[in-house]
C-alpha positions in Angstrom: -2.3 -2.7 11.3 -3.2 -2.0 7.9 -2.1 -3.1 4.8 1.9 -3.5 4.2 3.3 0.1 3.3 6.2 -2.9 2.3 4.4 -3.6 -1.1 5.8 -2.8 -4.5 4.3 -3.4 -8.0 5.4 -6.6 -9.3 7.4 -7.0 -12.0 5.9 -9.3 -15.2 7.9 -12.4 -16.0 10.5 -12.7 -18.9 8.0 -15.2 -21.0 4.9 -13.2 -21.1 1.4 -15.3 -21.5 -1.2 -14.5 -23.5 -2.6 -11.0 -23.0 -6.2 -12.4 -23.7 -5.8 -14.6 -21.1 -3.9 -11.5 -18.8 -7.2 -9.0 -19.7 -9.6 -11.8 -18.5 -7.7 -12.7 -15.1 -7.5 -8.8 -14.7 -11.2 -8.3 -15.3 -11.6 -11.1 -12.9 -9.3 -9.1 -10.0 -11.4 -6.1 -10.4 -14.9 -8.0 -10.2 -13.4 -9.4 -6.8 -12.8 -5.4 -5.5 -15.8 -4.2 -6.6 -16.9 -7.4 -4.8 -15.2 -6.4 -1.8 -12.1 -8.3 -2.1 -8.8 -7.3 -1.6 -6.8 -7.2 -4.4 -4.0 -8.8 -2.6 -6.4 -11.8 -2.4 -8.1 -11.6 -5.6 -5.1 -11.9 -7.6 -3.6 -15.1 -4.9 -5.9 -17.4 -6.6 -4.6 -16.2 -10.4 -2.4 -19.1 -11.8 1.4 -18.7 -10.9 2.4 -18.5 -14.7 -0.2 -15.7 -15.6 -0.1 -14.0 -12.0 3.1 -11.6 -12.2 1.3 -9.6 -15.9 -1.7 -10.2 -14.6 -0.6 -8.0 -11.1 1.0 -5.4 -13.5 -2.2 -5.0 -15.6 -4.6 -5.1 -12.5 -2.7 -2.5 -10.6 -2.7 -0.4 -13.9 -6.3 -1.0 -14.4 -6.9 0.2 -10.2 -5.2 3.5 -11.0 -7.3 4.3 -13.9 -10.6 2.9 -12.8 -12.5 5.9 -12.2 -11.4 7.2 -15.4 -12.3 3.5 -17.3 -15.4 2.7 -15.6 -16.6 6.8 -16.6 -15.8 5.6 -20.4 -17.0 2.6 -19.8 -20.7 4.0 -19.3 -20.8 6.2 -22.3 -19.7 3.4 -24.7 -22.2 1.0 -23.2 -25.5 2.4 -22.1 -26.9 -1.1 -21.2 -24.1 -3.5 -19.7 -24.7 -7.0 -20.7 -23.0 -7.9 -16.9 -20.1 -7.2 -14.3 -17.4 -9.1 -16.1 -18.3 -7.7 -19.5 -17.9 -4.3 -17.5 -14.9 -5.3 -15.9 -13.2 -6.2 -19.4 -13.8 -3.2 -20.7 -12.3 -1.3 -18.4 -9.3 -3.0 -17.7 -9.2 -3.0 -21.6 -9.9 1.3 -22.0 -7.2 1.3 -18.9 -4.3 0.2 -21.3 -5.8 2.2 -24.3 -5.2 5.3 -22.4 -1.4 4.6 -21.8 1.2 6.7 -23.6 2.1 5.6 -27.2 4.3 6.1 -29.8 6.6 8.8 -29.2 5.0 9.3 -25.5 5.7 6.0 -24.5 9.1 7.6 -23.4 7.4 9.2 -20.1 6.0 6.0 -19.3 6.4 5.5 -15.5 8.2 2.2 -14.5 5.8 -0.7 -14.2 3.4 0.6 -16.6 2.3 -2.1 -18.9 2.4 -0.7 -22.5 1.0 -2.2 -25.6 0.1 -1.1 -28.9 -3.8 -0.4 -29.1 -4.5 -2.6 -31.8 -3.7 -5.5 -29.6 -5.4 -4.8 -26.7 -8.5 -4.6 -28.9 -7.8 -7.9 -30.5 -7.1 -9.6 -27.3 -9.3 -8.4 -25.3 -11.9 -9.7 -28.2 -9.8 -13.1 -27.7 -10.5 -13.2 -24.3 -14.4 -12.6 -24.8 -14.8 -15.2 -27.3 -13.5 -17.4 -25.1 -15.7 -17.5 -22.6 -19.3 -18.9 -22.8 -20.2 -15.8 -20.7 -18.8 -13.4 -22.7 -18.9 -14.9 -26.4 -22.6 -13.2 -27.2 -20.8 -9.4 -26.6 -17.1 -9.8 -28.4 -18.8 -7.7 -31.0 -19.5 -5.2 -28.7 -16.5 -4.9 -27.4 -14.7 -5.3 -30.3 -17.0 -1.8 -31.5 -17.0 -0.1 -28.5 -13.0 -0.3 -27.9 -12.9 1.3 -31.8 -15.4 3.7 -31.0 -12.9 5.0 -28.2 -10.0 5.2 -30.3 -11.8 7.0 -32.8 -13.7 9.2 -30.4 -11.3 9.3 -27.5 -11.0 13.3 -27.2 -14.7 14.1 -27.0 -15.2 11.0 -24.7 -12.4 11.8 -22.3 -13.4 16.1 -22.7 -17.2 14.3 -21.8 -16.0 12.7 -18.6 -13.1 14.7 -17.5 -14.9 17.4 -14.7 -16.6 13.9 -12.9 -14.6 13.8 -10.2 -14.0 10.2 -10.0 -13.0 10.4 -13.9 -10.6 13.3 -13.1 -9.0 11.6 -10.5 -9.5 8.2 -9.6 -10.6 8.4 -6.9 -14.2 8.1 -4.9 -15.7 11.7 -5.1 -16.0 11.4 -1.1 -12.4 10.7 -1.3 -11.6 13.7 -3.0 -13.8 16.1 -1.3 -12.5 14.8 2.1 -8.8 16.0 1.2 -10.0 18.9 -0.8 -11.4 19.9 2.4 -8.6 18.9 4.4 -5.5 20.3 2.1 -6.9 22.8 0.3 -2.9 23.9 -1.3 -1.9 20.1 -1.5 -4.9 18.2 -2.1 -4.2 17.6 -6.2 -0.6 16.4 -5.6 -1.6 14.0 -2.8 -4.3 12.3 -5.3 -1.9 12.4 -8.3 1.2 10.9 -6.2 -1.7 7.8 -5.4 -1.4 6.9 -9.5 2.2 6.8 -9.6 3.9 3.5 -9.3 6.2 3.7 -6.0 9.6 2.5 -6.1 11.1 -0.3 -4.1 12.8 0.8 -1.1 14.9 -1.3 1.3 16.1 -1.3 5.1 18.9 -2.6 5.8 19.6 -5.1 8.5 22.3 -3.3 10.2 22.5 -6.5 12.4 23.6 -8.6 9.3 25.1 -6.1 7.0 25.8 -2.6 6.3 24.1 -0.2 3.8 27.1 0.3 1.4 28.1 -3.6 1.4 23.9 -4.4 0.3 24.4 -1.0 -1.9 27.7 -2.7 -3.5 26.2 -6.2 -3.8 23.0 -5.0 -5.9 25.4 -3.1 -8.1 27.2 -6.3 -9.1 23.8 -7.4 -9.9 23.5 -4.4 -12.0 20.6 -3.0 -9.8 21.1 0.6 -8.7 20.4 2.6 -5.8 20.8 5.5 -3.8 20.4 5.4 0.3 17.5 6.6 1.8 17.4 8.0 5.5 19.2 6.1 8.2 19.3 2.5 6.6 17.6 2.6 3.3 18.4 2.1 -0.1 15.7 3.3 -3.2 16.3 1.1 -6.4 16.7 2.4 -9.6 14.0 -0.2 -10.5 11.8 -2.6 -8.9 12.5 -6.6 -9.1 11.1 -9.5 -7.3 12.3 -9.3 -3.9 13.1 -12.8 -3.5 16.2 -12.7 -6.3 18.0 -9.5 -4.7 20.8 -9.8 -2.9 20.6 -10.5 0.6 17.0 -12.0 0.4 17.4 -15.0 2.1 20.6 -13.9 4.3 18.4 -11.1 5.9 20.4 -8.5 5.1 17.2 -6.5 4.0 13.4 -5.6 4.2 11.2 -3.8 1.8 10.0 -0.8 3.9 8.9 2.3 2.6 11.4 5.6 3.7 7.7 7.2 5.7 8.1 3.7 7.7 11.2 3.5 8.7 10.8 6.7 10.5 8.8 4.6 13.1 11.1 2.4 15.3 14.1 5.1 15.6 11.2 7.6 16.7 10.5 5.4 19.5 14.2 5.5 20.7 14.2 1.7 22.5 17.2 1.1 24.3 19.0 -2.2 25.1 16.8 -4.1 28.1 13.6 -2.2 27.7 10.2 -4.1 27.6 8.7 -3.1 24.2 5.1 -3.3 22.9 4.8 -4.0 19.3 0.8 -3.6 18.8 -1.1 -4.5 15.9 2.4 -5.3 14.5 1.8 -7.4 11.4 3.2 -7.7 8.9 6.4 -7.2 11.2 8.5 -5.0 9.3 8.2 -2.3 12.3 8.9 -5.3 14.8 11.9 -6.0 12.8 13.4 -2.7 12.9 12.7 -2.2 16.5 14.4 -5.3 16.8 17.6 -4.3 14.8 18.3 -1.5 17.2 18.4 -2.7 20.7 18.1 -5.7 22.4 15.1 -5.7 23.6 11.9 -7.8 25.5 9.6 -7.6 23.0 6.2 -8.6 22.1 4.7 -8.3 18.8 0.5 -8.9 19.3 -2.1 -8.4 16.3 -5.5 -9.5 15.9 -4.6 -11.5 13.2 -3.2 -14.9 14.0 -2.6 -16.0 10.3 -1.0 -12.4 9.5 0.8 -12.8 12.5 2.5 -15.9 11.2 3.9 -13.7 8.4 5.7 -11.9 11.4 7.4 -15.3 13.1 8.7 -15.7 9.1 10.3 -12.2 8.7 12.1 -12.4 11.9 13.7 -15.6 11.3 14.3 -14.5 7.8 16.2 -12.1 9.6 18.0 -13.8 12.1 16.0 -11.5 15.3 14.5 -14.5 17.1 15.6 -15.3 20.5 13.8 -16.0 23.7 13.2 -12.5 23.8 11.3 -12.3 21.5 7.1 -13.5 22.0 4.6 -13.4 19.6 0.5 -13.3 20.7 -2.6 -13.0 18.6 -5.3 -10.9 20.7 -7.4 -7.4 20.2 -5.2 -5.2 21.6 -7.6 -3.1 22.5 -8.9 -6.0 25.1 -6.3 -5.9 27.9 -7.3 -9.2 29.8 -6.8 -11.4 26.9 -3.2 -10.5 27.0 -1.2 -8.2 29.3 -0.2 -9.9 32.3 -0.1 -6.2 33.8 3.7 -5.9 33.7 3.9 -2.4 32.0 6.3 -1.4 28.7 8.8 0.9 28.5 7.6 2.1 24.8 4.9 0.9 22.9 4.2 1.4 19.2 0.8 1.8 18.1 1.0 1.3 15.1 -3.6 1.1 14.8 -5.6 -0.4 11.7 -6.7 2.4 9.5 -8.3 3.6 6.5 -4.6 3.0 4.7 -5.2 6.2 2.6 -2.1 6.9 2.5 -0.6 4.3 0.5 -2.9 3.8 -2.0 -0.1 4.2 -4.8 0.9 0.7 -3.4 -2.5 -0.6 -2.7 -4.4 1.1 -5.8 -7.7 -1.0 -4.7 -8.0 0.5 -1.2 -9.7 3.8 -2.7 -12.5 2.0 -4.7 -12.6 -0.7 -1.7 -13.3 2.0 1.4 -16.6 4.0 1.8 -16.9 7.7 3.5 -18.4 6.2 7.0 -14.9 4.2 7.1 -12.8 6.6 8.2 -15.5 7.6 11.6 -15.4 3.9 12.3 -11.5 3.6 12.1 -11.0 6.3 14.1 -13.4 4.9 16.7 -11.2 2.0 16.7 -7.9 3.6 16.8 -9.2 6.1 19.9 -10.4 3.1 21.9 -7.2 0.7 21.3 -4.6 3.8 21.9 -6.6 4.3 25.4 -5.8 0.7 26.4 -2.3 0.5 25.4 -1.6 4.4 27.0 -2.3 1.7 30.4 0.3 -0.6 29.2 2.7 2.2 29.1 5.3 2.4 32.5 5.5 5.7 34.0 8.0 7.8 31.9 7.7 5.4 29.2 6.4 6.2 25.6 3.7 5.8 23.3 4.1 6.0 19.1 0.7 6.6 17.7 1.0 5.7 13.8 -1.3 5.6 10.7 -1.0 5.1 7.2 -3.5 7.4 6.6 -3.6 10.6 5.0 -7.4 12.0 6.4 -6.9 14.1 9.7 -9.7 12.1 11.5 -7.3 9.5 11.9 -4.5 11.7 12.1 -4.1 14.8 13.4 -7.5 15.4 15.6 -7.3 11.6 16.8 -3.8 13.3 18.6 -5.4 16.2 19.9 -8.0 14.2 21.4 -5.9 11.2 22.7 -4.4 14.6 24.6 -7.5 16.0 25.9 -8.5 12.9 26.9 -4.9 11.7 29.3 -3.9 14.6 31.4 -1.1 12.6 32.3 0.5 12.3 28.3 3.2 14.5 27.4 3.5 15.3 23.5 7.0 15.2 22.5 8.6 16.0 19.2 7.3 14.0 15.8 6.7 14.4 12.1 3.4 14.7 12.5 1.6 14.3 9.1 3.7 13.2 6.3 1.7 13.8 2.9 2.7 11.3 -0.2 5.4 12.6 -2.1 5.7 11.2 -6.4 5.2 13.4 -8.3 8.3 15.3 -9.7 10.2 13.8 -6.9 12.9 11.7 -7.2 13.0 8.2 -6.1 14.7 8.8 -3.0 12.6 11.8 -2.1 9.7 9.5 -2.4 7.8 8.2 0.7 4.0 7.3 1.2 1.6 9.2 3.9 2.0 8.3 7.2 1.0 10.2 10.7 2.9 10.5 13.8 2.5 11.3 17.7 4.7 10.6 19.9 3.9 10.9 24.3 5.4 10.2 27.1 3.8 9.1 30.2 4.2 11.3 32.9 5.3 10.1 36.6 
């Protein structure tokens, strides 16, 4: 599977720490992507006290790199190095936030500050490192320059596509191509912080008694679908309500459609594939009882699944775990076939960038042919798995019809014997003058059933 659709900007700590020392593990994070780290990783290593700003300024950064790093080069013709670069930007990224009077339509998890501090920080930071002490002057002039000169810099990069957007340019042209009527509002729903949505574990509590308990902690929200609830704003998981009783898991709306698609019924053998990190096993798991294995490739992402479900209170006997390809039969199915399977395959993740800002600037345009290579070869193997009259959920958090819509039509084509029942189909990200609830990220469905 690919990244968690589960993710949710953090939320900075009360005590904020130095924002010199914030801009300098930020420029850090971004060196790692364009490095080829994940985020996710990048930021694991940041020291617990400076991690939570330094998340909310990285992930701010992310959504305006394209834009930053197109300022970037017309400030600094000759870049004295990566993390000088890397400064910079992350530095231009909270120059071009709303201020003053705009500050208003700032979008929740934004981090604000006035300009005049990011510029004295982020010289702060420079002059603190041995690396970076030679160019604080630099900086310090070419930050100014940008506030002085910030219309005809922004009107000289603003028809480069990755300036416009934030995006790659083959990113952009792919959906341009693909949704020609919708393919500005999927790349400007990617740049707007998603809000934190929650399934509730109907095993352990009800959606009204978690809605009631997060209002006595003075968090709103508004259900969501069969079992979710949208809050009014995003906090650390860990101190809602519920956390460690199990009443809940983060899950965005778009995922939740998954298990209830699949329909399992109480006694049914069940296939989880490429499961981690087990919110979809989870769910499965909440509405029937069921034989169920949950396999990825992953052992150590696996491991994350084993915690959720005794979070939860959903392991039993029942209930195995294994870490195999999927895609490699003999190294794990004991030829006993499933009654459903969910195929939930790895993917480009395109669609939920808005949670995973680094993904766009971290995947290349042969990506999405080799994905859906993958994706055609392990939803062959598991159609095996799948008992006569069973069913088989293809899923992707992907927005690009390669792994989508034509990998369907082709898994079709290619089993005479699959029969393509009723599903959403491609769900397109929704932000963007939507309300919290109406939100969900991009996700694709097929459903088949096996024919006898």
């Amino acid at each position: 599977m690919s990244p968690s659709s589960a993710s949710s900007d953090p939320v900075a700590a009360p005590a904020r720490p130095a924002l010199s020392a914030v801009l300098l593990a930020a420029a850090g994070a971004l060196r790692a992507v364009a490095d080829g780290r994940s985020l996710t990783d990048a930021l694991a290593g940041v020291a617990p006290a400076l991690r939570p700003a330094t998340q909310a300024v990285s992930f701010h950064a992310m959504r305006q790199l394209g834009w930053a790093a197109a300022i970037g080069r017309r400030l600094v013709q000759r870049s004295p190095g990566a993390l000088f670069d890397a400064l910079l930007q992350v530095s231009l990224s909270l120059l071009r936030a709303p201020q003053g009077e705009d500050a208003s339509a700032v979008p929740a998890g934004m981090p604000v500050y006035a300009p005049h501090t990011v510029v004295n920080q982020a010289v702060t930071a420079a002059a603190g490192q041995r690396a970076l002490a030679a160019y604080k002057g630099l900086l310090n002039a070419s930050l100014r320059r940008f506030l002085r000169e910030r219309a005809a810099l922004e009107a000289a990069v603003a028809k480069l596509p990755e300036a416009r957007w934030n995006h790659p340019a083959w990113w952009v042209d792919q959906l341009g191509a693909a949704y020609p009527d919708q393919w500005q509002a999927i790349l400007a729903a990617a740049n707007v912080p998603p809000p934190l949505t929650l399934r509730v574990n109907t095993r352990r509590a009800s959606v009204e008694q978690v809605r009631q308990a997060l209002q006595a902690d003075g968090i709103a929200s508004e259900p969501v679908g069969a079992a979710g609830l949208v809050l009014a704003e995003a906090r650390p998981v860990a101190q809602l309500p519920g956390f460690a009783a199990g009443w809940w898991s983060v899950q965005d709306a778009a995922a939740q459609l998954a298990a209830p698609l699949l329909a399992p019924r109480d006694g049914q053998r069940v296939l989880d594939a490429c499961a981690a990190p087990g919110g979809k096993t989870a769910h499965l798991l909440e509405l029937a009882n069921l034989d169920l294995l949950a396999l990825d490739a992953d052992a150590a992402r696996l491991a994350r699944v084993e915690q959720n479900l005794d979070r939860l209170g959903l392991r039993s006997d029942r209930v195995a775990l294994a870490a195999a390809d999927a895609a490699d039969l003999d190294a794990w199915w004991d030829g006993r076939p499933f009654d459903a399977v969910l195929a939930d395959v790895p993917c480009t993740a395109s669609g939920i960038v808005r949670r995973h800002p680094d993904i766009r600037w971290l995947r290349r345009a042969p990506d999405v042919a080799r994905t859906a290579a993958l994706q055609a070869r392990i939803a062959d193997a598991l159609w095996r798995t799948v008992a006569p009259g069973g069913r088989l959920l293809y899923v992707t958090c992907s927005v690009f019809p390669a792994e989508g819509a034509r990998q369907a039509e082709a898994f079709a084509r290619r089993h005479a014997d699959a029969q393509r029942l009723e599903a959403p189909g491609q769900l397109l990200p929704v932000a963007v003058g939507a309300t919290p609830q109406a939100q969900h990220d991009g996700f694709f469905y097929a459903l088949f059933a096996k024919q006898a």
